[in-house]
VMD Tcl script that builds the backbone (N, CA, C; Angstrom):
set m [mol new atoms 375]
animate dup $m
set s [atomselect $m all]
$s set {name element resname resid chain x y z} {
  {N N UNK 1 A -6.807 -43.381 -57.223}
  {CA C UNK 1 A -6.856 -44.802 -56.908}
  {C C UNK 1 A -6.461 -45.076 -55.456}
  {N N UNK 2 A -5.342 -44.658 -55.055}
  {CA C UNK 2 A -4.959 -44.834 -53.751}
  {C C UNK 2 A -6.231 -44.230 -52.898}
  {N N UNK 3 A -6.812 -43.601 -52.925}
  {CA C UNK 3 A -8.083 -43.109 -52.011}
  {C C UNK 3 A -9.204 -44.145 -52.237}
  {N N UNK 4 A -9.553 -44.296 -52.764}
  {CA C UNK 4 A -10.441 -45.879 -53.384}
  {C C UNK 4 A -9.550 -47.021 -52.302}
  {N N UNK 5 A -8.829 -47.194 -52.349}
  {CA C UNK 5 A -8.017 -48.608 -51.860}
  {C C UNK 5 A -8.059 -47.913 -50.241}
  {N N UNK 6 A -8.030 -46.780 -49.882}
  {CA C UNK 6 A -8.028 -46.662 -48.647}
  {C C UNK 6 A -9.419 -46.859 -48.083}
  {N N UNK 7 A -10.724 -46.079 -48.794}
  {CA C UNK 7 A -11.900 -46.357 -48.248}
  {C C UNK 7 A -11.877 -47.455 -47.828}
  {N N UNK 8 A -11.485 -48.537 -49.067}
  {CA C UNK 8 A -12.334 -49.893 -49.181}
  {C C UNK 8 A -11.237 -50.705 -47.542}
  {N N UNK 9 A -9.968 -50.367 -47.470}
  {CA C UNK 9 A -9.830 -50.919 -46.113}
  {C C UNK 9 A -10.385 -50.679 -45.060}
  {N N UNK 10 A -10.766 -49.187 -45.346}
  {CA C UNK 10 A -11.576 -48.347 -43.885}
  {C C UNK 10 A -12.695 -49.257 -43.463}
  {N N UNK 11 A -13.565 -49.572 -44.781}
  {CA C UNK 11 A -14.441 -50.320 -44.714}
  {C C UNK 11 A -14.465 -51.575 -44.431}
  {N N UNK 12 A -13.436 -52.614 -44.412}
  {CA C UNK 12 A -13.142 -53.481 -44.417}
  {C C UNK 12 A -13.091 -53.910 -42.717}
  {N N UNK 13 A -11.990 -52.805 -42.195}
  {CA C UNK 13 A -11.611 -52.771 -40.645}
  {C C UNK 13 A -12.858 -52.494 -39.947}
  {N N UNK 14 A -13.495 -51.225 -40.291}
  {CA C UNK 14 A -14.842 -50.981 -39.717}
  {C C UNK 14 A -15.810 -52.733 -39.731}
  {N N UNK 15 A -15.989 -53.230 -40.776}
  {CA C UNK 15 A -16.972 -54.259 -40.921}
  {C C UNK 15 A -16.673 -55.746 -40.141}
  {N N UNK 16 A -15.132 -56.060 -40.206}
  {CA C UNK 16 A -14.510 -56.585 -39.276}
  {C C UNK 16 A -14.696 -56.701 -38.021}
  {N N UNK 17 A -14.387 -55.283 -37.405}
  {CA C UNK 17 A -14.209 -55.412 -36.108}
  {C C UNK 17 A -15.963 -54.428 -35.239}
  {N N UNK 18 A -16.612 -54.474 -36.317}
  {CA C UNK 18 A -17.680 -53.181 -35.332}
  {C C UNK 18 A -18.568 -54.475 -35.219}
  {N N UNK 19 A -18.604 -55.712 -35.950}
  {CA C UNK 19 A -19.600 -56.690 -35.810}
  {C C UNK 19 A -19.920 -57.582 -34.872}
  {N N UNK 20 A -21.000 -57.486 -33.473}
  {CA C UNK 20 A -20.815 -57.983 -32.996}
  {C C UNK 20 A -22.622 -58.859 -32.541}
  {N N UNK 21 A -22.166 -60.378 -32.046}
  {CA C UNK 21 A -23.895 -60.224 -31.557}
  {C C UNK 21 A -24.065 -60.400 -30.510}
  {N N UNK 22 A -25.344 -59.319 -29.816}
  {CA C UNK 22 A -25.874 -59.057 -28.561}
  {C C UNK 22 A -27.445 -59.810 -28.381}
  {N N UNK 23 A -27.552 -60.754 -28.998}
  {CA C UNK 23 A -28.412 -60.645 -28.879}
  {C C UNK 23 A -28.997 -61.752 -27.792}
  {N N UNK 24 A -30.044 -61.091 -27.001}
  {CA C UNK 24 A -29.988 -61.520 -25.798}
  {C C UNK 24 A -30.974 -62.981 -25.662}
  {N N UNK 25 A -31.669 -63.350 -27.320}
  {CA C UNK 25 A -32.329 -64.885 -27.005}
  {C C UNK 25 A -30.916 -65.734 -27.338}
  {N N UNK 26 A -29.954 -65.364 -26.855}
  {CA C UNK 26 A -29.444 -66.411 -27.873}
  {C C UNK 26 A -28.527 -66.691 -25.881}
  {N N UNK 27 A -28.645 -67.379 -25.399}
  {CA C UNK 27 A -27.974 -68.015 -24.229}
  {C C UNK 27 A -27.116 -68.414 -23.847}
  {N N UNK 28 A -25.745 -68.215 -23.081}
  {CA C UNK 28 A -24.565 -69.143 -23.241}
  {C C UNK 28 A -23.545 -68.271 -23.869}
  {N N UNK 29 A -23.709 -67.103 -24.681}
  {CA C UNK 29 A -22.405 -66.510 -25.450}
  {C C UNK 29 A -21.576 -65.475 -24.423}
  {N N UNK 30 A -22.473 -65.151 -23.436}
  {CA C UNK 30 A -21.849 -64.525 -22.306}
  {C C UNK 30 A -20.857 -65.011 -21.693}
  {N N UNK 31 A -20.135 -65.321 -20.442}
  {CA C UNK 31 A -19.426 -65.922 -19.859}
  {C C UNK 31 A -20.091 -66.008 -18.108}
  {N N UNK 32 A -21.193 -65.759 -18.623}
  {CA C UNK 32 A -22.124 -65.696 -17.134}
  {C C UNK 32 A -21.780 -64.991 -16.279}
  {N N UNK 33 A -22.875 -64.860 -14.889}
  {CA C UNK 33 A -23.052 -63.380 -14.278}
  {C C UNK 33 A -21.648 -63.786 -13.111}
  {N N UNK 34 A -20.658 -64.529 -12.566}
  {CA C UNK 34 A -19.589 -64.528 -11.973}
  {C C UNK 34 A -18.530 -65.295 -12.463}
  {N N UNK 35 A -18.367 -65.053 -13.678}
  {CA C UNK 35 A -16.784 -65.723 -14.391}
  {C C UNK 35 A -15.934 -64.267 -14.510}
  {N N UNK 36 A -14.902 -64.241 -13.406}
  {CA C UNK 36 A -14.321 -63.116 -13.508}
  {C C UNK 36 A -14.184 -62.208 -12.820}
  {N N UNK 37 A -15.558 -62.203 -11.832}
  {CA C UNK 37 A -16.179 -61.082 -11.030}
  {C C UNK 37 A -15.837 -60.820 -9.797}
  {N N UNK 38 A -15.469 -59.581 -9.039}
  {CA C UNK 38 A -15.505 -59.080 -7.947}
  {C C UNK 38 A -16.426 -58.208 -7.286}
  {N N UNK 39 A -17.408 -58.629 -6.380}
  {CA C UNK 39 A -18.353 -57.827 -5.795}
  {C C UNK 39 A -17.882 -56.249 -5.628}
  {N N UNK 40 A -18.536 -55.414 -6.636}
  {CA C UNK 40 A -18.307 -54.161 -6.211}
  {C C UNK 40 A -18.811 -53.327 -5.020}
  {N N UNK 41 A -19.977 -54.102 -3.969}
  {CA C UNK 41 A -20.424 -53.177 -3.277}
  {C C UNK 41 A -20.607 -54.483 -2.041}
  {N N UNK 42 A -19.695 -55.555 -1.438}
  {CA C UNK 42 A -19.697 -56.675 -0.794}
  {C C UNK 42 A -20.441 -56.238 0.497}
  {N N UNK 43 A -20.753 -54.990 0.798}
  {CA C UNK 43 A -21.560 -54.836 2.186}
  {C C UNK 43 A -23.167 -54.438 1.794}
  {N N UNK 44 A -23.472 -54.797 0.251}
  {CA C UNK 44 A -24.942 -54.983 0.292}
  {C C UNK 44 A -24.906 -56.398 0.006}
  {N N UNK 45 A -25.971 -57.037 0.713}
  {CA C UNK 45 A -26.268 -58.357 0.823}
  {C C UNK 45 A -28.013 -58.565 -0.425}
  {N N UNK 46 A -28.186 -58.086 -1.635}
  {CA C UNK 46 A -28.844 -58.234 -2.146}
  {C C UNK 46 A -28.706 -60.027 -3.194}
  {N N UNK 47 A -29.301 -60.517 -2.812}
  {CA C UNK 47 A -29.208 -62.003 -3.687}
  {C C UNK 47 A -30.545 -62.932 -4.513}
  {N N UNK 48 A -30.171 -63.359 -5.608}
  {CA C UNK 48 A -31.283 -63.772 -5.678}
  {C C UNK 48 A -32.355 -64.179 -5.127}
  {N N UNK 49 A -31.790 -64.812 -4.237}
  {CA C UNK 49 A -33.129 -65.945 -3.211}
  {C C UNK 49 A -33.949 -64.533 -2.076}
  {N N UNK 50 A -33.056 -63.818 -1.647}
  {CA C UNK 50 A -33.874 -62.894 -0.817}
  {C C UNK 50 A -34.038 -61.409 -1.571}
  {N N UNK 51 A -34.131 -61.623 -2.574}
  {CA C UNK 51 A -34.677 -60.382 -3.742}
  {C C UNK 51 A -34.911 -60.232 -4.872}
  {N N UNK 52 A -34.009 -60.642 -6.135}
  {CA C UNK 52 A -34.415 -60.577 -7.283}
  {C C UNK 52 A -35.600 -61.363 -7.292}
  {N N UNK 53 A -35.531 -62.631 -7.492}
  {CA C UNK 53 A -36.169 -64.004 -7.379}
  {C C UNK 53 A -37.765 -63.066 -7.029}
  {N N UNK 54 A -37.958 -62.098 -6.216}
  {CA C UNK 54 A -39.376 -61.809 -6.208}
  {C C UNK 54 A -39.708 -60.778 -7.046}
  {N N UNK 55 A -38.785 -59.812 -7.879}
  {CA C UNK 55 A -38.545 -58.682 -8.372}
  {C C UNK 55 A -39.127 -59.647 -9.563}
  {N N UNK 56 A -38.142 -60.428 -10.267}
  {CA C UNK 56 A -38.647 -61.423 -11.517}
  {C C UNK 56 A -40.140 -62.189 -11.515}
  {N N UNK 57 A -40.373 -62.234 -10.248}
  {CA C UNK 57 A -41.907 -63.014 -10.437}
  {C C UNK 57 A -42.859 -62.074 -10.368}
  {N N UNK 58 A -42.418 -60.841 -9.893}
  {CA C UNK 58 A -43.740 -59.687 -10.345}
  {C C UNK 58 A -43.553 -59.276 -11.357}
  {N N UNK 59 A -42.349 -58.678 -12.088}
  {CA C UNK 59 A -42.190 -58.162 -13.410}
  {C C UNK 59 A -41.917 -58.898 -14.564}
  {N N UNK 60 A -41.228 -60.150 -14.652}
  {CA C UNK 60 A -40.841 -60.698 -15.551}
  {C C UNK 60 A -41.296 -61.859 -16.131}
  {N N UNK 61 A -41.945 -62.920 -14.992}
  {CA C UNK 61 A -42.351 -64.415 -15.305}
  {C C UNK 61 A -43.153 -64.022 -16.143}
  {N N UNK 62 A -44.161 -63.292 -16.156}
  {CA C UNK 62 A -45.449 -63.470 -17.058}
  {C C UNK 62 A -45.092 -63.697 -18.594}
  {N N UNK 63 A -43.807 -63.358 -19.032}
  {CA C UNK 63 A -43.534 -63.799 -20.392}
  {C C UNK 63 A -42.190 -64.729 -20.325}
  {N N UNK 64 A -41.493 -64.652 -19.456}
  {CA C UNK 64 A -40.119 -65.598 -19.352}
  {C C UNK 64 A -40.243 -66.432 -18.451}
  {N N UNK 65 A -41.198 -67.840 -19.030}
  {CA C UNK 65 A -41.378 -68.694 -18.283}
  {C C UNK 65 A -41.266 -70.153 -18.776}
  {N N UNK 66 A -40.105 -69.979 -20.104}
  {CA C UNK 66 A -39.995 -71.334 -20.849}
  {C C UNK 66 A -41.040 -71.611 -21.778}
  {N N UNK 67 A -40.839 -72.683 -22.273}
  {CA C UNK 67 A -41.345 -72.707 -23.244}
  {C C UNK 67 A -42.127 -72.041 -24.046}
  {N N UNK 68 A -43.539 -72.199 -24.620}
  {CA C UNK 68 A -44.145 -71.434 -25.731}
  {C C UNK 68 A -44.584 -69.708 -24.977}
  {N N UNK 69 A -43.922 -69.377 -24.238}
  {CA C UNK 69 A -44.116 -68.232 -23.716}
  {C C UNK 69 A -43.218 -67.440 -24.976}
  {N N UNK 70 A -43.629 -66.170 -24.417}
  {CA C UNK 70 A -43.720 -64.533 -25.131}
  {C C UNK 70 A -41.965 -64.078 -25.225}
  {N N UNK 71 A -40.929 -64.229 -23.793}
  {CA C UNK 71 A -39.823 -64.055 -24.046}
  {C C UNK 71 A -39.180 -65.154 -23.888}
  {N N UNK 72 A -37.998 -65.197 -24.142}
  {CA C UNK 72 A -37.069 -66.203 -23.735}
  {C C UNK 72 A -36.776 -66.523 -22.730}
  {N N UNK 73 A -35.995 -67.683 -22.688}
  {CA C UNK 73 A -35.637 -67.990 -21.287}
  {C C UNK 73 A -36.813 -68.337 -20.358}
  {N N UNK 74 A -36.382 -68.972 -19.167}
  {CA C UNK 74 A -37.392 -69.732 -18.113}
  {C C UNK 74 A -36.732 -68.530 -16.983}
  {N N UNK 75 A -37.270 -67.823 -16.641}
  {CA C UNK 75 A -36.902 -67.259 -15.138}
  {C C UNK 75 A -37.592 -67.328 -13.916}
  {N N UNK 76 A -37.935 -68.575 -13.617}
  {CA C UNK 76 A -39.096 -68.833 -12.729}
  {C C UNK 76 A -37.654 -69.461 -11.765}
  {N N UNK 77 A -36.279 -69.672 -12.157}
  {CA C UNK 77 A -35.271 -70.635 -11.378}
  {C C UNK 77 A -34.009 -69.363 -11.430}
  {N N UNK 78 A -33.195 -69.348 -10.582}
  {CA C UNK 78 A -31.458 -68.922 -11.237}
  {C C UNK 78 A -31.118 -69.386 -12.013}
  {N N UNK 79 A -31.243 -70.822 -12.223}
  {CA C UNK 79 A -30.238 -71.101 -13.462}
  {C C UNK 79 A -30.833 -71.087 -14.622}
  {N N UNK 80 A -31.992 -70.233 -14.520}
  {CA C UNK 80 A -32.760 -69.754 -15.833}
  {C C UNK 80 A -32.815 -68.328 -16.553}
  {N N UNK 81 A -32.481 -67.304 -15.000}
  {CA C UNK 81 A -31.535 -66.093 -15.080}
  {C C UNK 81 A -30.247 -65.892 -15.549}
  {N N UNK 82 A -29.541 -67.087 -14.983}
  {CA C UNK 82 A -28.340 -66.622 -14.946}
  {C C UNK 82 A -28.011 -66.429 -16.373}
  {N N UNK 83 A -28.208 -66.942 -17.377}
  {CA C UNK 83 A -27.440 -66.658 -18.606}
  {C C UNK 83 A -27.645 -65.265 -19.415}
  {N N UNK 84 A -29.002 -64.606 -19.161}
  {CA C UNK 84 A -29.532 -63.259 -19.198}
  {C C UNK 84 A -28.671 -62.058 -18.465}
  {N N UNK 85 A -28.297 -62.766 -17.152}
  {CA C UNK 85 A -27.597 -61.788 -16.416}
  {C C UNK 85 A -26.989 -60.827 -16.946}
  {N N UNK 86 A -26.028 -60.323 -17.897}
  {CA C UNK 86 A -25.228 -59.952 -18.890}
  {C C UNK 86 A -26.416 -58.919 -19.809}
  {N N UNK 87 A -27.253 -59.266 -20.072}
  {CA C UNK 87 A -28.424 -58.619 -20.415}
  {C C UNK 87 A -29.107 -57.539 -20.057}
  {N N UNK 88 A -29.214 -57.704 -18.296}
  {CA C UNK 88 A -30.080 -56.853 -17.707}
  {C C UNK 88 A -29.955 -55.383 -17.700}
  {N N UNK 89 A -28.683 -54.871 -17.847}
  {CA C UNK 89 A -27.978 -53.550 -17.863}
  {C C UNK 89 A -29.143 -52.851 -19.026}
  {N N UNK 90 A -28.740 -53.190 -19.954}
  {CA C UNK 90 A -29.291 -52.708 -21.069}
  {C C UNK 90 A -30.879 -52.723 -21.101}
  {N N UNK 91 A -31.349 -54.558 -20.714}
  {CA C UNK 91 A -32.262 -54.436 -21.109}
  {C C UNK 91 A -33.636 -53.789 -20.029}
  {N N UNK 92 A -33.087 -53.895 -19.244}
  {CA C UNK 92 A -33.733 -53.376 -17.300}
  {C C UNK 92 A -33.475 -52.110 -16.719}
  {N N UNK 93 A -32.249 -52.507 -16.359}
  {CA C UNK 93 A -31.752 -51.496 -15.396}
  {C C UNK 93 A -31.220 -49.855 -16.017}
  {N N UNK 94 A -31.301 -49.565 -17.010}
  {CA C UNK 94 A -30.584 -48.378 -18.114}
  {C C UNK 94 A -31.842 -47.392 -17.771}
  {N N UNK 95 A -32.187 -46.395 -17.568}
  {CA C UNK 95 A -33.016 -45.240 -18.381}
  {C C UNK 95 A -33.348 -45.531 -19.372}
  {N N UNK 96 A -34.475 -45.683 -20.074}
  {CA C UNK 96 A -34.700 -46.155 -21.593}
  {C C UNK 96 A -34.628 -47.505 -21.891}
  {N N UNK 97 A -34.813 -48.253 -20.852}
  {CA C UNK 97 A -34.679 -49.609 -21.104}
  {C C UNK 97 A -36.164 -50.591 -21.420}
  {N N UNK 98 A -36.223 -51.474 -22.039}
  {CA C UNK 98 A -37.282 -51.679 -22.826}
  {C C UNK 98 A -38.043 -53.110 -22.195}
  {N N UNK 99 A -37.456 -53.377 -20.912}
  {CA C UNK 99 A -38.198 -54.255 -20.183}
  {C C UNK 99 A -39.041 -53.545 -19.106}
  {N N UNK 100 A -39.520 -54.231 -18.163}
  {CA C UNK 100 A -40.807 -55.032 -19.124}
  {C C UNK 100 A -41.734 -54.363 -20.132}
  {N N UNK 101 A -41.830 -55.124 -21.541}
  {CA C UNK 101 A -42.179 -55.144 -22.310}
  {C C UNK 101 A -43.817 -54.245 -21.954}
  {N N UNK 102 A -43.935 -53.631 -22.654}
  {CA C UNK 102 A -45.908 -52.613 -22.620}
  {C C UNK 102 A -45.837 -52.380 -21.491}
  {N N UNK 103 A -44.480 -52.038 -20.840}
  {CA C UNK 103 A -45.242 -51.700 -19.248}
  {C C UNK 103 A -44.046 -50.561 -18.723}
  {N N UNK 104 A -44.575 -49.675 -17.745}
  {CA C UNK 104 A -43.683 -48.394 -17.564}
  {C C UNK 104 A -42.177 -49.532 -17.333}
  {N N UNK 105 A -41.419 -48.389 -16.964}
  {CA C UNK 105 A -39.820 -49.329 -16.683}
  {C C UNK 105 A -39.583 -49.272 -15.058}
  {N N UNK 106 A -39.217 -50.485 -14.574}
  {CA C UNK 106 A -39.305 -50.362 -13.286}
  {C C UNK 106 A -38.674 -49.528 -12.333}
  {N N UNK 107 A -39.599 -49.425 -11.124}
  {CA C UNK 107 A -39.144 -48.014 -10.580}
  {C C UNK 107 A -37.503 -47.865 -9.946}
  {N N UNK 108 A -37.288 -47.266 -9.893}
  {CA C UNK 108 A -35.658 -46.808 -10.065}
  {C C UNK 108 A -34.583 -46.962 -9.165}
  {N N UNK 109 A -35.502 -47.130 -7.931}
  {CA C UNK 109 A -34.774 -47.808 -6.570}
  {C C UNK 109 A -34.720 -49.434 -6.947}
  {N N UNK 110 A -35.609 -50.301 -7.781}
  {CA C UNK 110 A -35.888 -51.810 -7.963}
  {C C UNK 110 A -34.095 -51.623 -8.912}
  {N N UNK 111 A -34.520 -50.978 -10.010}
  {CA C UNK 111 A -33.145 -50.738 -11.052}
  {C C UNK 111 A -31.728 -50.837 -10.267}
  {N N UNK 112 A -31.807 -49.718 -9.284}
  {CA C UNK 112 A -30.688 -49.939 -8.492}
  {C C UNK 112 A -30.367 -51.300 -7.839}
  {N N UNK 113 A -31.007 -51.412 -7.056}
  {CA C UNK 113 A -30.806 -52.800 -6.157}
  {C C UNK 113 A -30.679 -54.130 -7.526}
  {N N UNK 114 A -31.251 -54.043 -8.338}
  {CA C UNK 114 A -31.106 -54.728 -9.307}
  {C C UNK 114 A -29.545 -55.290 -9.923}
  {N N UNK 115 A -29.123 -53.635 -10.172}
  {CA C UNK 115 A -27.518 -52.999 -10.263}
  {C C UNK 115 A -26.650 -53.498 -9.135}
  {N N UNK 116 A -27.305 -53.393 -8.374}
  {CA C UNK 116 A -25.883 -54.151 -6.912}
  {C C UNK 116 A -25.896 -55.627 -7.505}
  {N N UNK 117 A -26.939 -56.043 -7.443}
  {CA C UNK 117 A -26.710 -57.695 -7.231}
  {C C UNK 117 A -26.134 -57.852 -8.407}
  {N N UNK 118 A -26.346 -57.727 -9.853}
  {CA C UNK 118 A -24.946 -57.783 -11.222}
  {C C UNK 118 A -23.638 -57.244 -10.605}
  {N N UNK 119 A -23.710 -56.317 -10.263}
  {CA C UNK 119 A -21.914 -55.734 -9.781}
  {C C UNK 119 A -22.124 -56.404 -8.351}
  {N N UNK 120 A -22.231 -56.999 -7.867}
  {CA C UNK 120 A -21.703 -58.169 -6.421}
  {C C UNK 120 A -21.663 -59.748 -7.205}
  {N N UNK 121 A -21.824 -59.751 -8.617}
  {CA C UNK 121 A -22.005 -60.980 -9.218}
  {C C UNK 121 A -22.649 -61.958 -9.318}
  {N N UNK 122 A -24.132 -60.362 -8.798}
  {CA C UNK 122 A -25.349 -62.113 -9.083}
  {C C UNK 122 A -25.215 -63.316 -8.209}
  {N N UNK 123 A -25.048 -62.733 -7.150}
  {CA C UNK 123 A -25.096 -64.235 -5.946}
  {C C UNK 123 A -26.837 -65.272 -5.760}
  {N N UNK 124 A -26.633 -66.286 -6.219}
  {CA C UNK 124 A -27.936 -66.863 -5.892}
  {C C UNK 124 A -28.419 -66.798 -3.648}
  {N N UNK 125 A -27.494 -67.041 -3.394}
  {CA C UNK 125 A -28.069 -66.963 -1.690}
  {C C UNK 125 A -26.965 -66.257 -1.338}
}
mol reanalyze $m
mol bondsrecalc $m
mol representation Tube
mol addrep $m
């Protein structure tokens, strides 16, 4: 009996605490791309307005463009990125990462520079 009563806490703690949601249509559960943040690499000057911002309109608008479009989110603006920000690691910038959607994964220097501007905190200018 005592082994029974231990699973069922094991299980209990496991189900508790392993539950979490990531899921990236859902907007706002993040704490956004600079609540908290210290530029890890402050002598690259990569920012939205003079880089991502064109990185997203070749790879990304075609489905994240608001409304009855294909992904979520509007990324045609920053403040249509920004709540994704938190996202991009996984869903972009990783080896094996599954954006953009039917299409190779972007090339690996874009990934990087991608990577500065999240770790400098996503500066819009």
């Amino acid at each position: 009996m005592k082994m029974k009563s231990k699973i069922l806490i094991a299980g209990f703690i496991i189900l508790f605490f392993g539950c979490t949601n990531n899921d990236p249509a859902v907007p706002g559960e993040s704490q956004g791309p600079t609540a908290g943040c210290t530029p890890q690499f402050p002598d690259k000057n990569i920012t939205y307005n003079n880089y991502v911002k064109n990185v997203i309109s070749r790879y990304c608008s075609t489905c994240h463009i608001g409304g009855n479009s294909a992904g979520p989110g509007n990324f045609t603006t920053y403040s249509g990125v920004a709540p994704y920000v938190d996202f991009f690691n996984v869903r972009v910038i990783q080896d094996g990462a599954n954006m953009p959607q039917g299409n190779a994964p972007l090339p690996k220097s874009t990934r990087d520079s991608l990577n500065i501007w999240i770790r400098n905190c996503s500066p819009e200018k």
